[in-house]
C-alpha positions as MATLAB code, in Angstrom:
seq = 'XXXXXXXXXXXXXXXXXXXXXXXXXXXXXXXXXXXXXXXXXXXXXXXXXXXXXXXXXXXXXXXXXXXXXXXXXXXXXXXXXXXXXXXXXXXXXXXXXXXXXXXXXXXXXXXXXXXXXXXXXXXXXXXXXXXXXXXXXXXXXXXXXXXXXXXXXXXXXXXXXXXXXXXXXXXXXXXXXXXXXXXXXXXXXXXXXXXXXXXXXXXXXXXXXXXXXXXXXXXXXXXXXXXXXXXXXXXXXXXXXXXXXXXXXXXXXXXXXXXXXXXXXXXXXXXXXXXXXXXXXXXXXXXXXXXXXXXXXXXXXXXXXXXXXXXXXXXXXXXXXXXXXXXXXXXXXXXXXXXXXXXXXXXXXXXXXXXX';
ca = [
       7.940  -31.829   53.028;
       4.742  -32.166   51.031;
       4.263  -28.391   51.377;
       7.757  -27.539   50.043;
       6.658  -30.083   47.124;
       3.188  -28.060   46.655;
       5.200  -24.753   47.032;
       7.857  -26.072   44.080;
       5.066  -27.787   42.087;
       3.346  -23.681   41.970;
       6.269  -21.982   40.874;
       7.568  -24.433   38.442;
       3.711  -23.768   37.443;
       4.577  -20.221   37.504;
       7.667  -20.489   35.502;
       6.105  -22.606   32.641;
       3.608  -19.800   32.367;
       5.914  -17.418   32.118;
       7.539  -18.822   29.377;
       4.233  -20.148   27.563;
       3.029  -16.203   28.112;
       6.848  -15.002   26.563;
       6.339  -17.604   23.755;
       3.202  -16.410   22.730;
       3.870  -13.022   22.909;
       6.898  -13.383   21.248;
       9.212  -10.320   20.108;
       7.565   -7.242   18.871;
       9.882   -5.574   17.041;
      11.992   -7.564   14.415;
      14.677   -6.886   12.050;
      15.482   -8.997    8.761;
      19.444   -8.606    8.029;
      20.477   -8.609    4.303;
      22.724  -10.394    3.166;
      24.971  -10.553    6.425;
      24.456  -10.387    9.732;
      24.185   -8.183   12.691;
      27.820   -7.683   13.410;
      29.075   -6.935    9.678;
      30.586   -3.769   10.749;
      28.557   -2.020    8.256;
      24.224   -1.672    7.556;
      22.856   -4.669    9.110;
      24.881   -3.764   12.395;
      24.099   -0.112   11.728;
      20.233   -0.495   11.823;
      19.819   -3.570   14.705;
      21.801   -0.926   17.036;
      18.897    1.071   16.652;
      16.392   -1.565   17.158;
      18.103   -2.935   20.207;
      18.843    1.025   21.428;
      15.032    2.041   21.384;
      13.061   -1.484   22.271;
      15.953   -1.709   25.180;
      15.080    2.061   26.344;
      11.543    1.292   25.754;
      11.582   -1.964   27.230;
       9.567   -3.599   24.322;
      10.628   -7.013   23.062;
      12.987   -7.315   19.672;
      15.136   -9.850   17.903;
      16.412  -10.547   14.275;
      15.915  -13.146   11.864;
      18.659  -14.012    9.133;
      17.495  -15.113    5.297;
      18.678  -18.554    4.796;
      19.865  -17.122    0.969;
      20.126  -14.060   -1.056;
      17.145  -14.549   -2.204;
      13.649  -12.389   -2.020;
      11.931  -15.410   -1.590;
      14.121  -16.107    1.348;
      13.756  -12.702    2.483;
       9.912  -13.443    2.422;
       9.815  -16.620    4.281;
      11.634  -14.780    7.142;
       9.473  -11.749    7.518;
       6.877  -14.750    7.791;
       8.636  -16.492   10.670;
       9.164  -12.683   12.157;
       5.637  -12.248   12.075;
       3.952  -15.718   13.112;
       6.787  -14.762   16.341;
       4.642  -12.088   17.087;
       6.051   -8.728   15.414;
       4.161   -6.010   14.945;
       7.077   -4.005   13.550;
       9.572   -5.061   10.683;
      12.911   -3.569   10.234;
      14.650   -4.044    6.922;
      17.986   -2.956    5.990;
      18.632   -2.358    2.350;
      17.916   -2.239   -1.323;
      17.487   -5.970   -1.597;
      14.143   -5.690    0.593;
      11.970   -3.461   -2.064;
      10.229   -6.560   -3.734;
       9.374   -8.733   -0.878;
       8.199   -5.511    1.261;
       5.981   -4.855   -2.078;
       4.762   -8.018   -1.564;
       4.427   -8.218    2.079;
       2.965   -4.977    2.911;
      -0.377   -5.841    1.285;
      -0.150   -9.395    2.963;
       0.010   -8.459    6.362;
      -1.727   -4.694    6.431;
      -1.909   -4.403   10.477;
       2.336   -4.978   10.597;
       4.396   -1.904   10.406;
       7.411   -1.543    8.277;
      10.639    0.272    8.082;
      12.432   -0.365    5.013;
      16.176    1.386    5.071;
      17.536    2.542    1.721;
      14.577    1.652   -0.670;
      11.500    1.843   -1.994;
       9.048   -1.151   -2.328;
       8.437   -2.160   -6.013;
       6.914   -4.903   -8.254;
      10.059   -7.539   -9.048;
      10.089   -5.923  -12.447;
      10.181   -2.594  -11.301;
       7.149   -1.664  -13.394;
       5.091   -0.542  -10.135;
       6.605    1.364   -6.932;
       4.028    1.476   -4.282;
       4.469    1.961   -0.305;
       1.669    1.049    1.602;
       0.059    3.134    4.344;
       1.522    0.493    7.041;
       5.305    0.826    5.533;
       8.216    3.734    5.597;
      10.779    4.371    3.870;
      14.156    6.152    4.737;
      16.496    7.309    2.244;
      20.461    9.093    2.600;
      21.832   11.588    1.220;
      24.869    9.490    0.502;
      26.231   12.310   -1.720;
      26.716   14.415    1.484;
      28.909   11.605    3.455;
      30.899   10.903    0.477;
      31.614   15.038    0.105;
      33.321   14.943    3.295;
      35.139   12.163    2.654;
      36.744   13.259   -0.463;
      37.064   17.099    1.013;
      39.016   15.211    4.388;
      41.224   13.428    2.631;
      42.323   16.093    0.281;
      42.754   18.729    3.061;
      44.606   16.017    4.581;
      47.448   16.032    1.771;
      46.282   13.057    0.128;
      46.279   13.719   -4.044;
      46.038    9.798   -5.347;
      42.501    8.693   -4.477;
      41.186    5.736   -5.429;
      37.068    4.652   -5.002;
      35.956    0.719   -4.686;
      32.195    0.632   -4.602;
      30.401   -2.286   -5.092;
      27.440   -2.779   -7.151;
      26.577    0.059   -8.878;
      22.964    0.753   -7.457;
      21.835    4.552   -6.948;
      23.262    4.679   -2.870;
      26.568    3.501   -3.898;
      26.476    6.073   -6.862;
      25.789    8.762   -4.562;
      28.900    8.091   -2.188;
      31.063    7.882   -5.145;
      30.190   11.181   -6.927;
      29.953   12.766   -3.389;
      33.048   11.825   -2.786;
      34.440   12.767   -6.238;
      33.235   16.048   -5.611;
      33.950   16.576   -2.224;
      37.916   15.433   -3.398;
      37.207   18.016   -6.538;
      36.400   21.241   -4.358;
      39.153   20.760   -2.029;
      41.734   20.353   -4.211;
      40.183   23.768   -6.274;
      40.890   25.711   -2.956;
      44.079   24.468   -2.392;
      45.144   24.960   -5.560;
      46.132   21.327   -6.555;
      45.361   18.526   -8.911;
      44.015   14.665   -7.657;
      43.834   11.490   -9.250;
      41.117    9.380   -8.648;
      40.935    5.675   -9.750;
      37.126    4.695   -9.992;
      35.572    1.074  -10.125;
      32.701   -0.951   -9.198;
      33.317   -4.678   -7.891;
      29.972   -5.970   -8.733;
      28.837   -7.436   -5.488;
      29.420   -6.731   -1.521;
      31.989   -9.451   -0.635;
      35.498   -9.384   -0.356;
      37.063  -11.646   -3.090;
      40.811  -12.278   -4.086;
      40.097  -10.400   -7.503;
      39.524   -7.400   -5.415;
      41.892   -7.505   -3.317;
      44.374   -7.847   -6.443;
      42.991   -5.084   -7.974;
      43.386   -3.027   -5.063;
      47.113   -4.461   -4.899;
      47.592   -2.692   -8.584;
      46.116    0.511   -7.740;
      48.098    1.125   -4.131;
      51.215   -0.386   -6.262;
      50.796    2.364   -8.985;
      50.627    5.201   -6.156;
      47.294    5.175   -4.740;
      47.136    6.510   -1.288;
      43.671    6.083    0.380;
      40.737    4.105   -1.107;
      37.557    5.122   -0.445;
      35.873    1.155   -0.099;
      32.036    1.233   -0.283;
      29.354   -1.162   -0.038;
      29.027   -4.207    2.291;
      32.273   -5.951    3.395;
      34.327   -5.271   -0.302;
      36.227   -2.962    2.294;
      38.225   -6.304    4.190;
      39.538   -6.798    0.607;
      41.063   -3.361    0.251;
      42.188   -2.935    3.857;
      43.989   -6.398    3.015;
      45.728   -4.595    0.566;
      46.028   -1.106    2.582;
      47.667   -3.285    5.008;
      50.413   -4.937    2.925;
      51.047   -1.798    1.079;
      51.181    0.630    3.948;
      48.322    2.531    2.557;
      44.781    3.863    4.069;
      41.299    3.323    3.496;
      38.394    5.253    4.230;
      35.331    3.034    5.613;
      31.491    3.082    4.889;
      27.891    3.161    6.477;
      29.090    2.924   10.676;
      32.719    4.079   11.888;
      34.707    1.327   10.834;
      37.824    2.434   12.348;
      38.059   -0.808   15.325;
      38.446   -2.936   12.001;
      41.781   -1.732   11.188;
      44.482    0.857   11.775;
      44.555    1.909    8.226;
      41.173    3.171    7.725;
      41.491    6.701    8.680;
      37.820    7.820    8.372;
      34.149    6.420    7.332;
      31.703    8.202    5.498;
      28.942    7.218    7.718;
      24.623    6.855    7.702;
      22.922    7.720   10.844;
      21.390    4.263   10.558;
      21.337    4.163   14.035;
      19.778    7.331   14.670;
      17.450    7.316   11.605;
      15.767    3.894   13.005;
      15.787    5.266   16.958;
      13.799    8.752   15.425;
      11.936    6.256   12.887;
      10.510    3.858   15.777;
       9.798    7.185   18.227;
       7.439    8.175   15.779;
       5.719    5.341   15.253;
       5.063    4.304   18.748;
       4.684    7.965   20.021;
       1.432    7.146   17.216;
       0.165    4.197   18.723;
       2.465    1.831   17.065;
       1.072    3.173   13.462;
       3.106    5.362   10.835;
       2.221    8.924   11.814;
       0.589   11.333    8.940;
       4.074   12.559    7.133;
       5.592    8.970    7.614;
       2.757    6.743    6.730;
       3.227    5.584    3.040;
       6.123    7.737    2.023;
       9.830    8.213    2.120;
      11.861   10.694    4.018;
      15.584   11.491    2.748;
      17.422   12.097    5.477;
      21.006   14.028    6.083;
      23.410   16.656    7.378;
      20.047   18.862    8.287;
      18.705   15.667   10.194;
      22.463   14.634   11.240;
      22.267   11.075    9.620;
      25.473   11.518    7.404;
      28.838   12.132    8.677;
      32.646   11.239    9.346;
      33.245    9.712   12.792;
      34.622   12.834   15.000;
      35.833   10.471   18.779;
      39.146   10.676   19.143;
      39.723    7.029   18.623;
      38.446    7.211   14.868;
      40.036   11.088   14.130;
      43.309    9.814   12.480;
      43.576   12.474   10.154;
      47.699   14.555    9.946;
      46.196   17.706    9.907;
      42.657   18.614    9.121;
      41.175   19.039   12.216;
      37.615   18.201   13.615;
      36.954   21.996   13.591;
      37.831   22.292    9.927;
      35.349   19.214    9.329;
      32.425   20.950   11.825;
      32.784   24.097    9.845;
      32.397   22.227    6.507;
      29.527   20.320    8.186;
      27.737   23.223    9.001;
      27.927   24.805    5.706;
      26.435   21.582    3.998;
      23.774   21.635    6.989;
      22.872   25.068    6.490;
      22.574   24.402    2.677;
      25.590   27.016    1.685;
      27.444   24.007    0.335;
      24.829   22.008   -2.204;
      26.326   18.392   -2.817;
      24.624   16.834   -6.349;
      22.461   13.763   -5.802;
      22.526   13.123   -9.861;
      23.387    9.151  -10.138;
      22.658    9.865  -14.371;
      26.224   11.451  -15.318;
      29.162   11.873  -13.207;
      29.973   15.387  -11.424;
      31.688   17.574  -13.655;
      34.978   18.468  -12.125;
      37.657   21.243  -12.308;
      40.723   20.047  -10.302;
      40.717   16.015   -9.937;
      41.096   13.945  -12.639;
      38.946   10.717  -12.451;
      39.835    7.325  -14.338;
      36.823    5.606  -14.335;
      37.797    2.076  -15.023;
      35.436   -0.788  -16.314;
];
């Protein structure tokens, strides 16, 4: 008996190491959602894939940490907590992150970060500045929203309508991608478009969205393209009620409803899987060409596209050849999509309402 107690008493021993040892080595790679969390269908879920994809394949350690508030200073204090936890690499998904990655990049110099869609900058944007210990990725936004507009034309849709929400350069860049992409389709089929264009001012549904959606499929809309955070449950709300369509942003958003037909995705998966493999194929530093810059990534790196499984593919009749083709041509650089956020694309066959 006393040797079964002796033999208990070691491994409970054993077992309160453990965890002591797990404590304080804590999780290693960290990501810092946004304004949402990691199952928002859209960036936050997007990017913490591609943590949880590479640490799991790489068995390293990883977990997230939400802001209590939409706030940098909130933002901050987490990256803290990520850090005292024991990361050594910080994930951050979004726009939002550029001042407290200013500031936090100089704090903590031997902590590398991965900032997604931005560039790190003083609060009052009078100094951009990315540390040796921080990279950035970019998207060529422009290039998913191109084949977004181009599907849904060859698809026989001529009343567009696009929802973005706040009107920051990314959001831009879908918009006039897609106005363009809508715009050269309809010049080979030899057809006009409408295109209803608007700007919610934030990323969360509201009622006055969804009512302004309500006006735009009641006066003959057909598919909205909804981008930026979750403004899209608003106009799939009023997709729904209208028997209309929506096309989704950032992941494949087609499990969130029947009516969105396509999303004009970011490889943020993929981006943050390549991202991490070169940083700990480096020793778990930014290699030279990452460390302290930005890379803009896109059809040429695969990181923008429309969802092509069968389950997501709920186009009539352009097909997933049709889209490859297109693909390839933007790839190859025979197709150039704008990236100007200064003045909208000029156009020849759609006709755009932009509305206030």
């Amino acid at each position: 008996m006393k040797k079964l107690l002796s033999v208990l008493l070691v491994l409970s021993m054993l077992l309160m190491g453990a965890s002591v040892l797990a404590e304080e080595e804590g999780y290693e790679i960290a990501l810092v959602t946004d304004v949402g969390n990691i199952d928002d269908k859209s960036f936050n879920e997007g990017a913490w894939n591609g943590v949880v994809e590479f640490a799991t394949a790489n068995e390293i350690t990883y977990n997230y940490y939400r802001p209590t508030e939409n706030s940098t200073e909130a933002r901050i204090e987490s990256i803290k907590a990520a850090i005292e936890k024991g990361a050594k690499v910080v994930v951050c998904p979004g726009y939002l992150f550029e001042d407290a990655i200013y500031e936090m990049q100089a704090a903590y110099p031997d902590v590398s970060f991965l900032l997604l869609d931005g560039e790190p900058h003083t609060a009052d944007y009078s100094v951009y500045e990315t540390a040796a210990n921080t990279h950035n990725i970019l998207y060529q936004e422009e290039q998913a929203g191109y084949f977004a507009g181009y599907a849904v034309v060859k698809d026989g849709y001529t009343k567009l309508g696009f929802l973005g929400g706040m009107s920051v350069p990314a959001v831009i860049r879908f918009g006039y991608g897609f106005v363009q992409g809508a715009d050269a389709a309809a010049k080979e089929l030899g057809i006009e478009v409408e295109i209803k264009y608007w700007y919610s001012g934030g990323f969360d549904p509201s009622d006055d969205i969804k009512t302004k959606m309500d006006g735009w499929y009641t006066e003959g809309t057909e598919v909205v393209f909804a981008c930026g955070g979750k403004v899209y449950q608003s106009a799939v709300a009023a997709a729904v009620a209208a028997d209309a369509k929506v096309v989704g942003v950032d992941v494949d958003q087609a499990n969130e409803s029947e009516v969105i037909i396509t999303s004009a995705m970011k490889g943020l998966t993929h981006s943050v899987v390549l991202a991490l493999t070169d940083l700990y194929n480096n020793g778990g530093t930014w290699p030279e060409g990452l460390s302290g810059t930005t890379s803009t990534l896109g059809a040429a790196q695969d990181c923008v596209g429309l969802p092509t499984v069968e389950t997501s593919w709920r186009f009539n009749t352009f097909t997933v050849e049709e889209y490859n083709t297109l693909f390839e041509a933007v790839k190859s650089g025979e197709i150039v999509v704008s990236n100007d956020t200064s003045t909208p694309p000029t156009v020849t066959n759609a006709v755009v309402d932009y509305q206030e």
